[in-house]
C-alpha positions as CSV (number, residue, x, y, z in Angstrom):
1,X,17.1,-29.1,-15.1
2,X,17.6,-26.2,-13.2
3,X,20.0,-24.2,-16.2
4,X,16.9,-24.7,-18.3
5,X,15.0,-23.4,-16.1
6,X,16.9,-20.4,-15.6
7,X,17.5,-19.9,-19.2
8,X,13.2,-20.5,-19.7
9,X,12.8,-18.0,-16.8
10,X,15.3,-14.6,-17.7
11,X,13.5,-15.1,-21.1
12,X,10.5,-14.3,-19.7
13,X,11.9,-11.5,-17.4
14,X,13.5,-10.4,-20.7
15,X,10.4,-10.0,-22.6
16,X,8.8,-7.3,-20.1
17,X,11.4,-5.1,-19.6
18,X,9.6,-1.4,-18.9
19,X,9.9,1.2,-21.9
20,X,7.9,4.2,-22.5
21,X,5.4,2.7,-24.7
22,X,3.9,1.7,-21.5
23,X,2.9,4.5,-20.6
24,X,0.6,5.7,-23.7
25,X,-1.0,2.2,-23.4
26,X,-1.7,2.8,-19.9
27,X,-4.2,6.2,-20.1
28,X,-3.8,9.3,-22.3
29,X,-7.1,10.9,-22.0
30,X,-7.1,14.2,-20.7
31,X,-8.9,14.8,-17.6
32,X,-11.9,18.2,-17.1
33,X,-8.8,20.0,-15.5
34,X,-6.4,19.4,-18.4
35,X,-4.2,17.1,-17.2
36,X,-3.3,14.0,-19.0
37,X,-3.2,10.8,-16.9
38,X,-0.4,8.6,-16.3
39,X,0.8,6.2,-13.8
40,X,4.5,8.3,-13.9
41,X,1.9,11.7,-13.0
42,X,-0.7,9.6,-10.7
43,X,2.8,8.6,-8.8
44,X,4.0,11.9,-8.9
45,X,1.6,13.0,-5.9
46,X,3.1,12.3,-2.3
47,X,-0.6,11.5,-1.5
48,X,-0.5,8.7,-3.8
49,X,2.9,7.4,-3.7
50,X,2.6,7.5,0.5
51,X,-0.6,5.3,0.2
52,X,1.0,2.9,-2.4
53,X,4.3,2.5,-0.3
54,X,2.3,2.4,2.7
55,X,-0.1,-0.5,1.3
56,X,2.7,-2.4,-0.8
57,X,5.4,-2.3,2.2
58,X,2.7,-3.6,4.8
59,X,1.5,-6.4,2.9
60,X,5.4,-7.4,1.3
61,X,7.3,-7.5,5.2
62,X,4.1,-9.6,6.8
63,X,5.3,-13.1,8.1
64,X,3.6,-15.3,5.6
65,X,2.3,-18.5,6.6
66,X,0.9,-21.9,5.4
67,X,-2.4,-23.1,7.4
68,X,-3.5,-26.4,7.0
69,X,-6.8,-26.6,8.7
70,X,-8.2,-29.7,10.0
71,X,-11.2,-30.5,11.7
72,X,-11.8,-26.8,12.5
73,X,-8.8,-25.8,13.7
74,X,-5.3,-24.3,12.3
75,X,-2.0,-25.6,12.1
76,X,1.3,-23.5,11.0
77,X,2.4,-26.1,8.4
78,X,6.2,-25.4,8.7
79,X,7.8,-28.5,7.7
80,X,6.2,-28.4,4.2
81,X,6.9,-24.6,3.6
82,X,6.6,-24.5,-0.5
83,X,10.0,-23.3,-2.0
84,X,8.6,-20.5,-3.9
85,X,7.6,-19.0,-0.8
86,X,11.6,-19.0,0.2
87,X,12.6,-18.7,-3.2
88,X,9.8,-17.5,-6.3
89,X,12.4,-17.1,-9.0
90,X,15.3,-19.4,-8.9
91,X,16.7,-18.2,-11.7
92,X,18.0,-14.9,-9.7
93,X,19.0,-15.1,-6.2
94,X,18.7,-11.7,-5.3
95,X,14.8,-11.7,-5.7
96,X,13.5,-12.2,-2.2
97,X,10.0,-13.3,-1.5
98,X,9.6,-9.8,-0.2
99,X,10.1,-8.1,-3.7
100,X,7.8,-11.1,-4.9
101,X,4.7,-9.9,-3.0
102,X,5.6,-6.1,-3.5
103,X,5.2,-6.4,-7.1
104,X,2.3,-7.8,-7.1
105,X,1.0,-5.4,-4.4
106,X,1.8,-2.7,-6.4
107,X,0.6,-4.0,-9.6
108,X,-3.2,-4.7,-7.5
109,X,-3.1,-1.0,-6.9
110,X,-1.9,0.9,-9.8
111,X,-3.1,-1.4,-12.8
112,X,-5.9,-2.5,-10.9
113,X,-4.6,-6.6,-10.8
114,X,-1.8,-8.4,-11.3
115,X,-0.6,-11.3,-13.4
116,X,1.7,-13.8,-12.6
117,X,3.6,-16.3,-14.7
118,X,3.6,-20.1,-13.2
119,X,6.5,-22.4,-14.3
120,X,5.8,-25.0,-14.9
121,X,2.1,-25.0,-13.8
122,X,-0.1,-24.4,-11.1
123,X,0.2,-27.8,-10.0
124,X,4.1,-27.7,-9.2
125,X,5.3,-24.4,-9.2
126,X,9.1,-24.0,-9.7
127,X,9.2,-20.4,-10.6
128,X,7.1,-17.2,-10.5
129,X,7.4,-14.5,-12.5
130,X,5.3,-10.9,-12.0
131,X,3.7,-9.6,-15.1
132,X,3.1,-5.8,-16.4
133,X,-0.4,-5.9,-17.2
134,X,-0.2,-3.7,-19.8
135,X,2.0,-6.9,-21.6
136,X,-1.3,-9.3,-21.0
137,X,-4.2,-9.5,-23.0
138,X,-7.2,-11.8,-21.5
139,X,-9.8,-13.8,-23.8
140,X,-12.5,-15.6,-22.6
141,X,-11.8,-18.6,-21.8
142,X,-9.9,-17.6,-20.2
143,X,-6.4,-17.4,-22.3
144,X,-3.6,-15.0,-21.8
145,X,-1.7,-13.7,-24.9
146,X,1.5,-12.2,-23.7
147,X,2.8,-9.1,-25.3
148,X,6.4,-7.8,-26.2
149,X,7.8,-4.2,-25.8
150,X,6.0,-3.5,-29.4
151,X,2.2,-5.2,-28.0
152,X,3.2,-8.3,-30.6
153,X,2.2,-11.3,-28.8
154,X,5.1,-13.6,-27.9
155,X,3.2,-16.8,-26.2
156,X,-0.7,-17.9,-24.8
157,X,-0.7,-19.3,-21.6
158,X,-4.0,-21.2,-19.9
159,X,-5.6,-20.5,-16.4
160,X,-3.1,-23.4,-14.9
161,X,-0.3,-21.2,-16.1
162,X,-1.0,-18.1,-14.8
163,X,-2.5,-16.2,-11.4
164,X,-4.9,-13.5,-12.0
165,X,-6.1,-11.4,-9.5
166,X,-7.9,-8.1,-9.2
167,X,-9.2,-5.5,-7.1
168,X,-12.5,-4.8,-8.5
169,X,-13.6,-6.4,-11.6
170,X,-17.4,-6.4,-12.9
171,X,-19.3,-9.0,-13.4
172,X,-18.6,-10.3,-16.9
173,X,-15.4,-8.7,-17.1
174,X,-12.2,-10.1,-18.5
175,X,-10.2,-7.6,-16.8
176,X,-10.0,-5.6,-13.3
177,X,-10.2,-1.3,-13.0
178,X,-7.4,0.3,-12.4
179,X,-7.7,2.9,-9.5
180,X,-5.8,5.1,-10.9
181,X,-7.5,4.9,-13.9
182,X,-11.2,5.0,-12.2
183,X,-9.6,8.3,-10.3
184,X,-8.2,10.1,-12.9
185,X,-10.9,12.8,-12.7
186,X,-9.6,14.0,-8.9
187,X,-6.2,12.6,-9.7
188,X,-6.4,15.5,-12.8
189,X,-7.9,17.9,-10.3
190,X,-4.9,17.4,-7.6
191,X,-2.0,17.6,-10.1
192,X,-3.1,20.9,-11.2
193,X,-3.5,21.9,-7.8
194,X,-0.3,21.4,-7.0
195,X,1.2,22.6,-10.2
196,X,-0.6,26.2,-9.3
197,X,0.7,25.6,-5.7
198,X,4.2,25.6,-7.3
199,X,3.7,28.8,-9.1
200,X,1.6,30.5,-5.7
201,X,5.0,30.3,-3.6
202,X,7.8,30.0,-6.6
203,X,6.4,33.2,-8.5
204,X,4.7,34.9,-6.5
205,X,1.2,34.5,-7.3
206,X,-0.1,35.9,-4.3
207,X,-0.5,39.8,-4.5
208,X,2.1,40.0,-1.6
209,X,2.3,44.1,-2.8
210,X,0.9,46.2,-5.2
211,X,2.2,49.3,-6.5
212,X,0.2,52.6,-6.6
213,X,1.1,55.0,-8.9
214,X,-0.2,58.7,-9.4
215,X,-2.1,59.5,-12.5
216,X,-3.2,57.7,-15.4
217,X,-1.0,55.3,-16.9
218,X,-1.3,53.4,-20.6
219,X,-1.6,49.7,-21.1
220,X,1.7,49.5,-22.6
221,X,3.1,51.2,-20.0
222,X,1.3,49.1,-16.8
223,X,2.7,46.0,-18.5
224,X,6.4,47.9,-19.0
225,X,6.4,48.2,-15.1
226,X,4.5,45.1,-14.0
227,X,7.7,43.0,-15.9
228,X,10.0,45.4,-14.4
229,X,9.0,45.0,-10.9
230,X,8.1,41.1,-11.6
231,X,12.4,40.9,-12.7
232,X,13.3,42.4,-9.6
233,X,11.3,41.6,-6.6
234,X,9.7,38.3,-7.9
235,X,10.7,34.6,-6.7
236,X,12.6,33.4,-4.0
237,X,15.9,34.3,-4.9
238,X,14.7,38.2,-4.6
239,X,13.1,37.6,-1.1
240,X,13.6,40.6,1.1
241,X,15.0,42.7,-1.8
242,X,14.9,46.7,-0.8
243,X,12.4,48.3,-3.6
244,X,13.1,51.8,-4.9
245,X,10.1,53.8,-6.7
246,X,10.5,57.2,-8.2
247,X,8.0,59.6,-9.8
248,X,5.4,59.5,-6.6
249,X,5.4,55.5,-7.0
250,X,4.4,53.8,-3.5
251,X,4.1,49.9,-2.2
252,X,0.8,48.7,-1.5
253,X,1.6,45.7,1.1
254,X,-0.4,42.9,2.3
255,X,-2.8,43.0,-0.4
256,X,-4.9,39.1,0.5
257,X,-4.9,36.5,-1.9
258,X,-7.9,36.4,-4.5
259,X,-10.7,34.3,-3.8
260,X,-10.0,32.1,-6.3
261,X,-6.6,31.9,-5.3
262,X,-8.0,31.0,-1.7
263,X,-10.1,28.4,-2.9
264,X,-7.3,26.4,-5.1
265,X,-5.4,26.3,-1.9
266,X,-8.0,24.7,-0.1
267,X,-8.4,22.4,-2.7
268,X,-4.9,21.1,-2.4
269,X,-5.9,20.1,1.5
270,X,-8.7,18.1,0.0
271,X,-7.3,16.7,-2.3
272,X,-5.1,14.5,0.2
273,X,-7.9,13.6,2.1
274,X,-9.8,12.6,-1.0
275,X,-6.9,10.5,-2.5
276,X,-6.3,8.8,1.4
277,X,-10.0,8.1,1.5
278,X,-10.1,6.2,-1.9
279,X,-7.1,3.4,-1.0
280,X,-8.6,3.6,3.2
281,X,-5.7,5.0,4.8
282,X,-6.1,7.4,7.1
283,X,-5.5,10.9,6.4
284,X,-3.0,11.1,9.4
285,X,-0.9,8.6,7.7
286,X,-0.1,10.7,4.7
287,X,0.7,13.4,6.5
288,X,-2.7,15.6,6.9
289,X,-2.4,18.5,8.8
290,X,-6.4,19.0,9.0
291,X,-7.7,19.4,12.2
292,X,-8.5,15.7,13.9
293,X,-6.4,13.8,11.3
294,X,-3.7,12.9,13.1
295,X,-4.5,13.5,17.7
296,X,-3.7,11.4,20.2
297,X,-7.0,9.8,20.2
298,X,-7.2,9.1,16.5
299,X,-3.6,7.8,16.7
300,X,-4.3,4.8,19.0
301,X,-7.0,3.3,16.6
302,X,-5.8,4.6,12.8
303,X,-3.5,1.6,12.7
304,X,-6.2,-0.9,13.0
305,X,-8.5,0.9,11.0
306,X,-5.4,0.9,8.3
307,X,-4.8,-2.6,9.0
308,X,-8.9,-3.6,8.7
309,X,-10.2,-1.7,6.1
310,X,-6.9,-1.0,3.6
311,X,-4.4,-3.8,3.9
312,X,-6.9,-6.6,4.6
313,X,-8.8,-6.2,1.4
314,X,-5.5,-6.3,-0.6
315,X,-4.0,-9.1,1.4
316,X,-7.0,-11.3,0.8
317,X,-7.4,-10.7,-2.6
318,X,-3.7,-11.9,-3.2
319,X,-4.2,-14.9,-1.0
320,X,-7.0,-16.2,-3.1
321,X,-4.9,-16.9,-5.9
322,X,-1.5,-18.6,-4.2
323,X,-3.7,-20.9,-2.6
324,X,-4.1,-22.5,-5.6
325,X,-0.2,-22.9,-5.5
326,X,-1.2,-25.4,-2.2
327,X,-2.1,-28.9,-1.5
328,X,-2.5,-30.5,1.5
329,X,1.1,-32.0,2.8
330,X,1.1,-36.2,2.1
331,X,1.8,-36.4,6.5
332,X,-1.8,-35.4,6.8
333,X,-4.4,-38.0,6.5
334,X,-7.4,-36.2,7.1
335,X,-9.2,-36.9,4.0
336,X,-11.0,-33.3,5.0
337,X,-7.8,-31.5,5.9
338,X,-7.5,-27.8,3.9
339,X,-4.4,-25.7,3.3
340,X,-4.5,-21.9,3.1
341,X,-1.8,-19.3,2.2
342,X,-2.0,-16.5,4.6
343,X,-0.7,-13.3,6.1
344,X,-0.2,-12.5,9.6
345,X,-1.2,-9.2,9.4
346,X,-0.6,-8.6,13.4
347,X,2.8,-6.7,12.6
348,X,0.3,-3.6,11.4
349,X,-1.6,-2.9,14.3
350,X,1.3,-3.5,16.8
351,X,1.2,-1.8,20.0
352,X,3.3,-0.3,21.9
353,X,6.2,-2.4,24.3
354,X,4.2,-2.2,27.5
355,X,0.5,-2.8,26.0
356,X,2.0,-5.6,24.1
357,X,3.4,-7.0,27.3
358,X,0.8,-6.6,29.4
359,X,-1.5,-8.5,26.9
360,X,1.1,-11.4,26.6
361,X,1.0,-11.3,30.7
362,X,-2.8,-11.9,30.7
363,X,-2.6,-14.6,27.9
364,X,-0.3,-16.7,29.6
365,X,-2.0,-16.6,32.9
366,X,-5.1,-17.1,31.4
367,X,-4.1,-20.5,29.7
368,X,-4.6,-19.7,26.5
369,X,-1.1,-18.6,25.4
370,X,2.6,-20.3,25.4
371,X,5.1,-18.6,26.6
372,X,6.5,-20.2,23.2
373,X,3.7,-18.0,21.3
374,X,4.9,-14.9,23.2
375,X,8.2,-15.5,22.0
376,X,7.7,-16.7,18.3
377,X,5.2,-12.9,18.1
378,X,8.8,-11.4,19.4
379,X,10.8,-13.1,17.2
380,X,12.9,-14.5,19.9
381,X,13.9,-18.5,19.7
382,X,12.4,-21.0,21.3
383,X,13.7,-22.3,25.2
384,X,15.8,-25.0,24.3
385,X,15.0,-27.0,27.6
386,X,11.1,-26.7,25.9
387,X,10.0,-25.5,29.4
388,X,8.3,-22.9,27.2
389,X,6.2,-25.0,25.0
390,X,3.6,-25.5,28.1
391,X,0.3,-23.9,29.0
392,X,0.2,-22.2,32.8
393,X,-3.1,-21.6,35.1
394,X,-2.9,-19.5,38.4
395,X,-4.0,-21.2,41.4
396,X,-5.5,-17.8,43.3
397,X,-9.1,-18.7,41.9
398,X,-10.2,-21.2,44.3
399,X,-13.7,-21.6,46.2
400,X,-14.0,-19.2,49.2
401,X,-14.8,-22.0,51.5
402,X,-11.6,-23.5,50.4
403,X,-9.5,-25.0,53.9
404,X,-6.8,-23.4,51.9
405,X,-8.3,-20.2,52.7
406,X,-9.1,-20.9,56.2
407,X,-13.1,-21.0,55.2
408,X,-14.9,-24.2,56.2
409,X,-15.3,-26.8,53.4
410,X,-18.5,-27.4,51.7
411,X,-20.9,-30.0,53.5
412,X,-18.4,-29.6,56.8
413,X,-19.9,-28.6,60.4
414,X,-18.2,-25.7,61.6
């Protein structure tokens, strides 16, 4: 059983391997500032490949859990961990449940959702396989035709044979929007931002010098001497060159960059800004240098903001479809008993050593945490003796008439 199922599973693997048709079928429109779209030139921008790393890596290395719920309250269900959360293609080892859930990130926010192959069914998942989406075509219903390297359609699966998910899909819509796609427009604008960046610091566009030169000179002959001057003195590898000038010819330094010139810089500033803000990182995170993106005082809450408002969203929208993966395990009775999929998110916003132990400190003496939970959010083992597995109370809180603090007891005549 398990050879055919390894056979049934590279087969599938082997029908999606990534060519460069993919990329025409992705986008191919040309944006207002004249740059055609891609995911290999949307990627190309440290803005964009920091927020995608960022948002795939945090969601990927979370502990990942199954909940079953029951009357109200949550259990870490353990014992019946599903094997394609250890495991979610047998047929290759070396695919951890890590690279599992990092595909599929990065599928929910480049292509805008993901699609994932279920072996045999929903119902008893052996094997899960991650699906380009630009190799699945949805029909109502809804069906999923499966596409080879040529878009010839190799198989239709049913909705018990495949997860869908998306990021944002309209209502009535077979398919979810790509951000990059629905970005293209400032994605455009950034790329040829940088690409004039390049040419401002690798050529020289900034009138570093000018050269004056007496009398009146033809067009043919300012051209003759701007290319002259441009061969020698131009680029970095003629930094610092010593210029000489005959014929009453003089260097005009420090000449200030155009306003134009001025304002693409800028631009390029924004443009990180205005790519961080679209995926809700923080600018800080990608490395803006603007003024308030990254102090002290930002710094202590951008992780949670990072963790509320970016990697939530995506974690939740992924967790809706395993659960459908889920049933309730046969040891629990509870005819209303639920099972979730979850992540524990808590790795994000982690604090620093001493906050983290001070709030462990106050949680134990409270009564509301195990020493055993302090130690499982470490990831240290469990006390072996299971002198761990207790809740404590302090005892100072007692009545201030208390004999045991010398007061009189309540009712007593002093």
């Amino acid at each position: 059983m398990m050879g055919v199922l390894a056979r049934r599973m590279e087969q599938r693997r082997g029908d999606f391997l990534s060519d460069e048709a993919d990329e025409e079928l992705w986008s191919s429109r040309q944006t207002p500032a004249g740059i055609r779209v891609n995911r290999a030139v949307a990627l190309s921008l440290t803005t964009i490949w920091r927020c995608v790393d960022l948002l795939a890596s945090a969601v990927s290395q979370a502990p990942k859990d199954v909940i079953v719920k029951v009357g109200g309250q949550s259990y870490p269900e353990y014992r019946n961990r599903p094997k394609w959360l250890t495991s979610p293609n047998p047929a290759d080892q070396t695919y951890t449940v890590n690279d599992y859930f990092n595909e599929i990130a990065l599928s929910t926010l480049i292509d805008g959702e993901y699609f994932v192959q279920v072996t045999p069914y929903v119902g008893d998942p052996a094997a899960l396989v991650v699906t380009p989406a630009s190799r699945v075509k949805v029909r109502p219903g809804p069906e999923y035709d499966i596409l080879d390297s040529q878009g010839r359609e190799v198989r239709t699966l049913g909705p018990m044979e495949m997860l869908h998910g998306w990021w944002l899909r309209p209502a009535g819509e077979l398919r979810g929007i790509s951000p990059l796609e629905a970005l293209r427009r400032g994605i455009g604008s950034a790329v040829a931002a940088e690409d004039f960046g390049g040419r401002f610091f690798g050529q020289g566009a900034a009138l570093s010098f000018g050269v004056e030169v007496p009398g009146k000179l033809t067009d043919a002959k300012k051209a003759e001497l701007r290319e002259s001057l441009k061969k020698k003195y131009a680029g970095l590898s003629n930094s610092h060159a010593i210029g000489v000038l005959s014929e009453g010819a003089k260097f005009v330094p420090n000449l200030a960059p155009t306003p134009e010139q001025a304002q693409m810089l800028a631009t390029r500033k924004f443009s990180v800004e205005d790519l961080a803000r679209a995926f809700g990182v923080p600018p800080g995170m990608v490395g803006s240098q603007e003024p308030g993106a990254s102090s002290f005082a930002s710094a202590e809450t951008y992780h949670q903001e990072f963790r509320d408002y970016a990697v939530l969203p995506l974690a939740v929208r992924i967790e809706a479809q395993h659960n459908r993966l889920l049933s309730v395990p046969a040891s629990v009775n509870d005819p209303f008993a639920s099972v979730q999929f979850k992540f524990n998110l808590d790795h994000v916003a982690r604090t620093n050593l001493k906050d983290r132990y001070d709030a462990y400190s106050k949680g134990i003496l409270g009564g509301f945490l195990k020493p055993r939970d302090v130690r499982n959010r470490e990831d240290l083992q469990p006390l072996s003796d299971g002198s761990d597995d207790t809740l404590f109370m302090q005892q100072q809180m007692i009545p201030i008439n208390s004999p045991l603090r010398g007061g009189t007891p309540q009712g007593a005549k002093p």
